[in-house]
C-alpha positions as CSV (number, residue, x, y, z in Angstrom):
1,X,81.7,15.4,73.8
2,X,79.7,18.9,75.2
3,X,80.8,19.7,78.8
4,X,77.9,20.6,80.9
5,X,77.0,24.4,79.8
6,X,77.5,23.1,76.1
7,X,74.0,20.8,76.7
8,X,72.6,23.0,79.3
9,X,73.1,25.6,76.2
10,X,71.8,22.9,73.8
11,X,68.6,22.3,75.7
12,X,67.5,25.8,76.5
13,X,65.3,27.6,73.6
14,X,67.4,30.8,73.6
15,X,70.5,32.3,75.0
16,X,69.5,34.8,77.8
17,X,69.2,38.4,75.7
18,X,72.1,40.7,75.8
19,X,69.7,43.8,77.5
20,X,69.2,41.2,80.4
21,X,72.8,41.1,80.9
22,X,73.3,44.8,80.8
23,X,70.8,45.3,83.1
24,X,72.3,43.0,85.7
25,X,75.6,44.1,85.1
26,X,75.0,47.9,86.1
27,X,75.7,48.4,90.1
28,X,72.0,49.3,90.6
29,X,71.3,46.5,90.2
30,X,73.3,44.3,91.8
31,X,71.7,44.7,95.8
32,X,68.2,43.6,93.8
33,X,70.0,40.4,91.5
34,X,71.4,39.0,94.4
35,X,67.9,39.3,96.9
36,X,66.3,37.5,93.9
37,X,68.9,35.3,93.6
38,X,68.5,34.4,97.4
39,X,64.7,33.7,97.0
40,X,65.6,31.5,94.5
41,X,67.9,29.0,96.3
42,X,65.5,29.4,99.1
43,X,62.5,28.3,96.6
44,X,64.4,25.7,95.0
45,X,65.2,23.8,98.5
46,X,61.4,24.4,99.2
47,X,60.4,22.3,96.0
48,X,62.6,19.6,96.8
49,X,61.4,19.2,100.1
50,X,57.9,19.3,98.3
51,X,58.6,16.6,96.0
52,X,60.2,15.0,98.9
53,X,56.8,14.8,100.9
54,X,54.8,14.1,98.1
55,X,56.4,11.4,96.3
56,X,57.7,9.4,99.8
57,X,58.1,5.7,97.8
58,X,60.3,7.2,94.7
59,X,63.7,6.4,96.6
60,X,65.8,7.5,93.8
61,X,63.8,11.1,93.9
62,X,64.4,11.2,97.8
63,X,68.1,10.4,97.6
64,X,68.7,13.9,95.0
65,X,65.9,15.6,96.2
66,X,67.4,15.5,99.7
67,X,71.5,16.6,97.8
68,X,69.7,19.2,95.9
69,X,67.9,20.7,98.9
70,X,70.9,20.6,101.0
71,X,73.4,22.4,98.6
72,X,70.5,24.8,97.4
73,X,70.4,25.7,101.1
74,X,74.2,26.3,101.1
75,X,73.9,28.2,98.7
76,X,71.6,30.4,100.2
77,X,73.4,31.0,102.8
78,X,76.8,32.0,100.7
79,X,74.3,34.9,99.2
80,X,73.3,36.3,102.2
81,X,76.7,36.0,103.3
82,X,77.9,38.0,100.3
83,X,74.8,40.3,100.6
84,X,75.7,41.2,104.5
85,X,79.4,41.5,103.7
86,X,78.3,44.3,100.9
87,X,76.0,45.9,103.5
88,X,72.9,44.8,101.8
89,X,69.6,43.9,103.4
90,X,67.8,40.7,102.4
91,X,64.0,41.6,102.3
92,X,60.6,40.3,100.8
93,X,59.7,40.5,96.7
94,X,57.1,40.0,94.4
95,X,57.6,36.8,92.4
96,X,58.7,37.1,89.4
97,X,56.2,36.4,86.6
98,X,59.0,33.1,85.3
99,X,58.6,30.2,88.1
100,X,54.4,31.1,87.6
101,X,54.8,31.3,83.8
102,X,55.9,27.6,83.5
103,X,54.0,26.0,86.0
104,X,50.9,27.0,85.3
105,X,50.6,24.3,82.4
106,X,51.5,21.5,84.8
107,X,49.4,18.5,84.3
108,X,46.7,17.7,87.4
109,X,46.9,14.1,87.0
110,X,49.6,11.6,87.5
111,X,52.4,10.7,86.7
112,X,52.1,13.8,84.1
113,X,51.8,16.2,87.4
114,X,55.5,15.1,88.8
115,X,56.8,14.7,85.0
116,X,55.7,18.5,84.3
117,X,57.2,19.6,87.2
118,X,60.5,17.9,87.1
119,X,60.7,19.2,83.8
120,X,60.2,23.0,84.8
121,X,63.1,22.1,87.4
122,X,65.3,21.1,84.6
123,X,64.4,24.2,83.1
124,X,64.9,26.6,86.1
125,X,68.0,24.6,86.8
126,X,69.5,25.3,83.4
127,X,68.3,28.5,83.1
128,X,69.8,29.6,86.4
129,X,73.5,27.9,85.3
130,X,73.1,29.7,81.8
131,X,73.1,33.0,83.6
132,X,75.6,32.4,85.9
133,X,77.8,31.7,83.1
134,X,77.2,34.6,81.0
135,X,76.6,37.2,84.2
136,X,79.8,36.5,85.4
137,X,82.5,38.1,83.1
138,X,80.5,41.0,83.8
139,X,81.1,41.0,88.0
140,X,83.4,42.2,90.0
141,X,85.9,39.6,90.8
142,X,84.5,38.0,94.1
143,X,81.0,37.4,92.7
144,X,82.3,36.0,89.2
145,X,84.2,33.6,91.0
146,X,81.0,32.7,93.2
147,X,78.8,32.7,90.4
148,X,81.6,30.4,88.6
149,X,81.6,28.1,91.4
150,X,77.9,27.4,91.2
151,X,78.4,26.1,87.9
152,X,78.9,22.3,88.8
153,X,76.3,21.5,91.1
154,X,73.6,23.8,89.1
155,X,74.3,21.3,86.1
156,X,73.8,18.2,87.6
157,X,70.4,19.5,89.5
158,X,69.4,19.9,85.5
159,X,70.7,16.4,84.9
160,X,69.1,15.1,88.2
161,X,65.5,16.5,87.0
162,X,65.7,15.7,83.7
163,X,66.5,11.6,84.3
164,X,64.0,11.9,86.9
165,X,61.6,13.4,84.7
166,X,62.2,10.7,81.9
167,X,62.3,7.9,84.3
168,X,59.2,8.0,85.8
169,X,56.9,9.3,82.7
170,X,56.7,5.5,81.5
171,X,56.9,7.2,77.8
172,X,58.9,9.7,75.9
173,X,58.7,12.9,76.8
174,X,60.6,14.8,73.8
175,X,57.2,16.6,73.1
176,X,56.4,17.9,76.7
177,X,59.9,19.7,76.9
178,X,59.8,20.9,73.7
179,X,56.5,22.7,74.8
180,X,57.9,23.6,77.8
181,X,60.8,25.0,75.6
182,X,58.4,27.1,73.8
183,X,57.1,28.8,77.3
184,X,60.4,29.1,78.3
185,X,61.4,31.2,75.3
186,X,58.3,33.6,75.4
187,X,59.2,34.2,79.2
188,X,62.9,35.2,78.2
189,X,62.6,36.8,74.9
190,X,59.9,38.8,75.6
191,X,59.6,42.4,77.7
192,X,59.1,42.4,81.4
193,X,58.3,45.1,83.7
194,X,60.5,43.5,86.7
195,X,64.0,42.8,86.9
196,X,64.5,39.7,88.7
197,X,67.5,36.6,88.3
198,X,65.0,34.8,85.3
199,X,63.0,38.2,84.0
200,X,62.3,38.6,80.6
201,X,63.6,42.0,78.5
202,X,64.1,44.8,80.9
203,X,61.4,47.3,79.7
């Protein structure tokens, strides 16, 4: 039976390239990774909450939008915590070019709007727990261990976005993620002139 990162692993197009993980690795880096990685709890509470206002009669997509937001939130809050402790200021950045990359192909009309995008969150979900993974044998040992303990709950938002996704599509949707998948690849395997948490190649 695969444990969590095994189908998280299975389900993603490519294993996040080795130059990403250098790059994050290096102590440069690290004040940058972590403000990114901030916006991006604080961006993946803000899409729950979306989903939670715009789909109001999908009870079993209010009951794990309204977990995911809360622990996303949480999680916010231990990065700035770790960010202050480390005397580093949180502060505004350009999006990277990954969250825009996939969701410019969402559908317009429903349901294939809310499958799309529940999809993408499977995605950015997985995505995000692959990294953690491999980022943290690299980190010094508080963050590997923070980074470690994210593992759990960023697996199951994958799950909860995935049987969301398949739930309410009324058909199969083996053909949408596996174009999703091909997005996703190009966005990781490719150069990118920014380093952020889900940047392509460092150029």
């Amino acid at each position: 039976m695969q444990t969590p990162l095994q189908e998280i692993e299975a389900f993603l197009p490519c294993p996040t390239p080795d130059a990403w993980i250098h790059a994050a690795a290096q102590p440069e880096h690290l004040e940058l990774l972590l403000t990114d990685h901030a916006h991006c709890e604080k961006k993946a509470a803000s899409t729950a909450m979306t989903l939670m206002f715009r789909y109001v009669d999908r009870a079993d997509l209010l009951n794990k939008m309204s977990r995911l937001a809360r622990e996303e939130l949480i999680h916010f809050e231990q990065v700035l915590a770790i960010m202050e402790a480390r005397g580093m200021q949180y502060g505004h950045l350009t999006p990277s070019r990954y969250a825009h990359g996939l969701r410019q192909y969402v559908r317009t009309s429903e349901p294939g709007r809310l499958v799309d995008v529940l999809i993408i969150g499977a995605f950015i979900e997985a995505r995000s727990c692959e990294r953690f993974a491999r980022l943290a044998p690299h980190l010094d040992e508080v963050l590997a261990k923070f980074y470690r303990s994210l593992l759990r709950s960023e697996a199951r938002h994958y799950q909860d976005y995935l049987s969301l996704a398949e739930s309410y599509a009324g058909e199969p949707i083996t053909e949408r993620i596996a174009f999703f998948r091909e997005v996703e690849r190009e966005l990781i395997e490719t150069p990118d002139s920014e380093f952020r948490f889900h940047s392509g190649v460092p150029v």
